[in-house]
C-alpha positions in Angstrom: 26.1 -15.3 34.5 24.1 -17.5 32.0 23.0 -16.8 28.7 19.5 -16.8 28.9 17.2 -16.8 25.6 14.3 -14.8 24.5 11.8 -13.7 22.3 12.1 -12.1 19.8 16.0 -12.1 18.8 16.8 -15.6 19.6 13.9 -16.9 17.7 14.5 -20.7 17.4 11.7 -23.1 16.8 10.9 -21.0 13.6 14.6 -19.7 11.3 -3.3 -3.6 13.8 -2.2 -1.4 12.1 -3.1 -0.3 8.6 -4.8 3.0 9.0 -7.5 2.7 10.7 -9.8 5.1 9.4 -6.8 7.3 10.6 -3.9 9.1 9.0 -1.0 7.2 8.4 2.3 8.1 9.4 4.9 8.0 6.9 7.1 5.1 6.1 10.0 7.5 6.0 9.2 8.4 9.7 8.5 4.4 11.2 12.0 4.2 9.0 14.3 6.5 11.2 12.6 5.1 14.2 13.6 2.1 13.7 17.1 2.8 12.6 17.7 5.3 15.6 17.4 2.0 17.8 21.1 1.7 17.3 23.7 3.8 18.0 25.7 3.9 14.9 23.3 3.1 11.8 23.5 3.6 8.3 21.0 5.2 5.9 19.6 2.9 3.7 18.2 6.3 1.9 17.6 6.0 -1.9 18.3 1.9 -2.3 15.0 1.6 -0.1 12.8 4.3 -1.8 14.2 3.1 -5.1 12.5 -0.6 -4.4 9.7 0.7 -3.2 8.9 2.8 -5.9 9.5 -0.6 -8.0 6.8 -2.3 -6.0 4.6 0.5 -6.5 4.8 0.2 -10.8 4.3 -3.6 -10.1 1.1 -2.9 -8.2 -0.3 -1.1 -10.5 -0.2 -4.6 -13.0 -1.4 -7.0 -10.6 -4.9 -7.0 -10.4 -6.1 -8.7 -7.0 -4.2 -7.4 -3.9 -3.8 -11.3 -2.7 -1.3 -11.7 -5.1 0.5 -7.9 -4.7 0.9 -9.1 -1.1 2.4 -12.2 -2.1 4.5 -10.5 -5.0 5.8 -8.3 -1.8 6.7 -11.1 0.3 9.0 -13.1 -2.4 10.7 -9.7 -3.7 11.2 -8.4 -0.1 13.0 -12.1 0.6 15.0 -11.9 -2.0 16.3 -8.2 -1.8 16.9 -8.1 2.2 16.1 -11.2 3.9 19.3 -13.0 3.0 20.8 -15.1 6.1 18.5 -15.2 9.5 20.6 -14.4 12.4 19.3 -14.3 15.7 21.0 -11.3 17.0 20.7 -9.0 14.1 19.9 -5.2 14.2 17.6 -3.7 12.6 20.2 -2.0 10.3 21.9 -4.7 9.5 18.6 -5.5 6.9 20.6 -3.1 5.1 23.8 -3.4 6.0 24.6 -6.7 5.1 21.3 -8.9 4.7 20.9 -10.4 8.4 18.0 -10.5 9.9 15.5 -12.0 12.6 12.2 -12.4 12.9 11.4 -9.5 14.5 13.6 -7.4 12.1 12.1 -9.2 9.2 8.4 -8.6 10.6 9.3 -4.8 11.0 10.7 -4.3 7.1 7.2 -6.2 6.1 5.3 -3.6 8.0 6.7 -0.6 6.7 6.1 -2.2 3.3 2.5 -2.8 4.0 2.2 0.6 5.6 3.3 2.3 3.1 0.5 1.2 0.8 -2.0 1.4 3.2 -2.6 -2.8 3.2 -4.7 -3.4 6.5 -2.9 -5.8 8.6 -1.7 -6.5 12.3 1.7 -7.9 13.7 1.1 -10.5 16.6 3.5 -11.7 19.3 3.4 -14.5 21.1 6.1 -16.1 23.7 8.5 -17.3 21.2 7.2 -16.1 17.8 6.3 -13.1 15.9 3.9 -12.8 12.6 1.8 -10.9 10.5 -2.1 -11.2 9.2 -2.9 -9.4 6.3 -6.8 -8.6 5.4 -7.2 -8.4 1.2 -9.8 -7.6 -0.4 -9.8 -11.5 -1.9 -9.2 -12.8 2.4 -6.9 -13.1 5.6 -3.1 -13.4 4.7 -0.6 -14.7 7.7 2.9 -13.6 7.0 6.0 -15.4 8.8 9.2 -13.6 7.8 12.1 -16.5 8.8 10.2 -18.7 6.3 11.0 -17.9 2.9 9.4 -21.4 1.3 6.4 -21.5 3.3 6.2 -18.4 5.0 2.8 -17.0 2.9 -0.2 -18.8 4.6 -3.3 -18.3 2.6 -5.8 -20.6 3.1 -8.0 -20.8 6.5 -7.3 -24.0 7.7 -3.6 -23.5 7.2 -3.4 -20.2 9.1 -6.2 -22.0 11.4 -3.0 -24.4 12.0 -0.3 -22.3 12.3 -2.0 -20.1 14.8 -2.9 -22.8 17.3 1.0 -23.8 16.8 1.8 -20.5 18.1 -0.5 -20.0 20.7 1.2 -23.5 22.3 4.4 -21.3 23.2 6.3 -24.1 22.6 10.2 -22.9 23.1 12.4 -25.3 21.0 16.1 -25.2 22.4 18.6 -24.9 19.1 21.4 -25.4 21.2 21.5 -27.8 24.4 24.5 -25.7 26.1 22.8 -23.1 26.4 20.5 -21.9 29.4 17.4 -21.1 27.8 14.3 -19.0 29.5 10.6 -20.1 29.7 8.3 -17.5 30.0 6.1 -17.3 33.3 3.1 -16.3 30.6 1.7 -16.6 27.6 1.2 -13.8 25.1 -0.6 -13.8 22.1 -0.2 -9.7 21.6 -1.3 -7.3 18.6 1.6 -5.0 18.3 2.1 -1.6 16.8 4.6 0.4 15.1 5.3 2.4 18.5 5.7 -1.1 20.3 7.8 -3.0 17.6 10.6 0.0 18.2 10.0 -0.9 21.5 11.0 -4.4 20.9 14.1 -3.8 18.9 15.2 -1.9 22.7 14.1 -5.0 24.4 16.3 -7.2 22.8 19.2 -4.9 22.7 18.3 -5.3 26.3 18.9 -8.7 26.0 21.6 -9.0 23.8 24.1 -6.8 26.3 22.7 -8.9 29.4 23.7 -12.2 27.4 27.5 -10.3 27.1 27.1 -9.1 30.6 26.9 -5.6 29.6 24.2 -5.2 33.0 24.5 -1.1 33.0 23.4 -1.3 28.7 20.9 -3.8 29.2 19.4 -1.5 32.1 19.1 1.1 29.8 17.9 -0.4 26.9 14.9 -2.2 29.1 14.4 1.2 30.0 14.1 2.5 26.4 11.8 -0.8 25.4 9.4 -0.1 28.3 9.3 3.8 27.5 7.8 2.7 24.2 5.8 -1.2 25.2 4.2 -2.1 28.4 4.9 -6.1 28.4 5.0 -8.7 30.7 8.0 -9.7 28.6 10.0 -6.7 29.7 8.3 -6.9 33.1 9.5 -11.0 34.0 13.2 -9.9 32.3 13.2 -6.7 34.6 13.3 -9.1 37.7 15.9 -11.5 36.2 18.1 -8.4 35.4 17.9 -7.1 39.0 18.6 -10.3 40.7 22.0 -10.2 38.3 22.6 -6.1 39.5 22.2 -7.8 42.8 24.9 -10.5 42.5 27.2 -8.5 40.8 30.4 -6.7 41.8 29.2 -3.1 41.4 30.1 -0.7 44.2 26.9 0.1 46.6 26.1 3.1 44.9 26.2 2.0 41.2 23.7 -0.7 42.1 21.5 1.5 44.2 21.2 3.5 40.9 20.1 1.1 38.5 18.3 -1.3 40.9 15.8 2.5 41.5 15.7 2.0 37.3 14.5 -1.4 37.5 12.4 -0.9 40.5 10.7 2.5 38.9 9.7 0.6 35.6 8.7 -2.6 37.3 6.4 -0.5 39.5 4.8 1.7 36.3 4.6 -1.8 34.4 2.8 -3.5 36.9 0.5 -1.0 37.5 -0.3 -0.6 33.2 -0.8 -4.2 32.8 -3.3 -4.3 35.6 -5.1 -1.5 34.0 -5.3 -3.7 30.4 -6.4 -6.5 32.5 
């Protein structure tokens, strides 16, 4: 079988929410829903609520929320972000400091969530980012780039969102047999949809170690919570793999119905959004 990359864990070229007039959901709860993506996780518990509570007695000294946003983004680098790794969990944020650019994306969220910042997180093929909206302009956030990862001038975002809307895929290593998308995204994503994500490249991950009956179930999970034509296209390459492998007849009746069932419900959802 070949290893086959994709958005969002192997994220190479690169190491709307807010509340809407709405009540927003605790970052306690977004929290748990994103550590219950993996099987065994730890509690980050009072470490996390002890930073953000130092975040909090910084806001209340820094007068424009431009530069509270940027005072986020250096402080959440150098607490968590510590070595990008494509196939990190979300966990291991707290675990050991890994992280990927969806990972990294997700802790920024909850940050900005939790004090009620307006922004949105944006997928495209091969990239994920944030835009923030402060009261002193637009903000774009890109968590694998620590240096110049805070874009806050228009022309700059201007230029970095017309370099992601080229879904360029960059190949970081020739041996491997890397995937180009059949599509191009360029996505707002919520907090529902980003868990949704984390399943989607768990799905991934497990097909890449030919673990086919886990990466089955995982797609499952992702689509459950994000109807994509990411999951959709990777549903079809997984099947063709159920298809060619050694299972007995009834093992890959079982999980080519899966695949079938949530390729059917997906395409039917996407043609509704279209």
């Amino acid at each position: 079988m070949k290893k086959l990359t994709f958005l969002l864990a192997l994220l190479i070229s690169l190491p709307s929410f807010g509340n809407g007039g709405g009540p927003v959901a605790s970052t306690q709860f977004y929290l748990n829903s994103f550590l219950s993506t993996d099987d065994q996780h730890i509690t980050p518990g009072s470490s996390f609520d002890s930073f953000l509570k130092k975040l909090e007695r910084k806001h209340g000294s820094i007068k424009k929320e431009k530069d509270f946003v940027r005072f986020i983004f250096s402080k959440t680098h150098h607490e968590y972000l510590k070595e990008y790794q494509p196939y990190a969990s979300f966990n291991d944020l707290f675990g050991n400091g890994a992280y990927n650019c969806l990972t990294g994306t997700i802790l920024y969220s909850l940050i900005l969530n939790h004090f009620d910042i307006p922004f949105e997180v944006i997928e495209t093929n091969y990239h994920i980012f944030i835009t923030v909206e402060t009261k002193q302009g637009r903000i774009l956030l890109e968590a694998t780039d620590p240096i110049g990862g805070f874009v806050d001038t228009p022309l700059d975002i201007e230029k970095r969102i017309a370099t992601y809307k080229q879904n360029a895929l960059t190949a970081s290593n020739s041996k491997l047999a890397y995937h180009k998308f059949n599509f191009d995204l360029f996505n707002k994503v919520s907090m529902e949809e980003l868990q949704g994500l984390l399943y989607y490249n768990k799905a991934v991950d497990s097909f890449n170690h030919q673990q086919l009956k886990e990466s089955v179930e995982f797609l499952v999970k992702a689509h459950e919570l994000y109807t994509s034509s990411r999951i959709q296209e990777f549903s079809t390459i997984l099947l063709q793999a159920i298809q060619q492998s050694d299972w007995n007849g009834e093992m890959k009746e079982k999980y080519q119905h899966a695949i079938y069932s949530l390729s059917e419900k997906g395409s039917l959802a996407i043609a509704r959004l279209n």
